[in-house]
C-alpha positions as CSV (number, residue, x, y, z in Angstrom):
1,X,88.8,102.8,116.8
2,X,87.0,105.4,115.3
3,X,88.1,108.0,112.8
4,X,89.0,111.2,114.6
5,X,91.2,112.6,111.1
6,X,90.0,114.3,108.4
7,X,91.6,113.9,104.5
8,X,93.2,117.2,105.3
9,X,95.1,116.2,108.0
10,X,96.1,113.1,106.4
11,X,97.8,114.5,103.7
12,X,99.4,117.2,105.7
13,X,101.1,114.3,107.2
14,X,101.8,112.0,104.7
15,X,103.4,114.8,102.7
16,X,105.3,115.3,106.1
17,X,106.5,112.2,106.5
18,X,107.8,112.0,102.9
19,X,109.6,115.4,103.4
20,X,111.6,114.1,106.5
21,X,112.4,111.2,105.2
22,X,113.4,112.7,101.7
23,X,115.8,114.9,104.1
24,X,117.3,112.1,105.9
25,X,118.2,109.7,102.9
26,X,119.9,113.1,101.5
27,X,121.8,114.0,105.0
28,X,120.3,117.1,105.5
29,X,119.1,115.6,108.8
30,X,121.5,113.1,110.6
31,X,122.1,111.7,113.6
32,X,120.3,111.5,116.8
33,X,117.6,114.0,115.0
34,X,117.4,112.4,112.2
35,X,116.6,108.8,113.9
36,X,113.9,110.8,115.9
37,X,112.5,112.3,112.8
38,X,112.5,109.0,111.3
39,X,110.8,107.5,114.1
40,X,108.1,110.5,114.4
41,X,107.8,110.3,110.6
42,X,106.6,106.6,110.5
43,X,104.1,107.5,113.1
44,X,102.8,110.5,110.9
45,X,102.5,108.0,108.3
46,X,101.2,104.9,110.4
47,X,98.4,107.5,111.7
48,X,97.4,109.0,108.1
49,X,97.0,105.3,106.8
50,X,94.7,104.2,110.1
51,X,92.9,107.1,110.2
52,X,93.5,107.3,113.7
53,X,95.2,109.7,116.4
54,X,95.5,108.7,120.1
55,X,96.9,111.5,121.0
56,X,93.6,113.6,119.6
57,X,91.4,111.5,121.9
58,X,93.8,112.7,124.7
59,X,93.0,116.5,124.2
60,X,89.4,115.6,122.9
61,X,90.0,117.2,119.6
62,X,88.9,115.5,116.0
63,X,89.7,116.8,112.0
64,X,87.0,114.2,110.9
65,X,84.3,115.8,108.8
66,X,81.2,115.3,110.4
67,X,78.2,113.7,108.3
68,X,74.9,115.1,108.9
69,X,72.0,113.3,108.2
């Protein structure tokens, strides 16, 4: 797999992922919703770790900074 996220974009969605899951523990979100969230928030954070987005392959579209040589 090759990189196709930039720092930015990892941040953005660890910070994210924190947020909704800082929300659910304090039942602002509940429920159905809130299981989703959770669900889409481990993927934010799974994806920010690996460096990784499938779905960005999908639409051809990378935030990784491009070195130039």
């Amino acid at each position: 797999m090759k990189k196709n996220m930039g720092t930015a974009d990892q941040v953005i969605r660890t910070l994210t992922a924190i947020v909704i899951a800082l929300l659910y523990y304090y039942d602002a979100i509940t429920g159905t919703l809130g299981i989703v969230l959770l669900v889409l928030a481990g993927v934010f954070l799974l994806t920010s770790f690996v460096g990784f987005c499938p779905l960005y392959t999908l639409f051809g579209l990378s935030t990784c900074d491009t070195k130039k040589e």
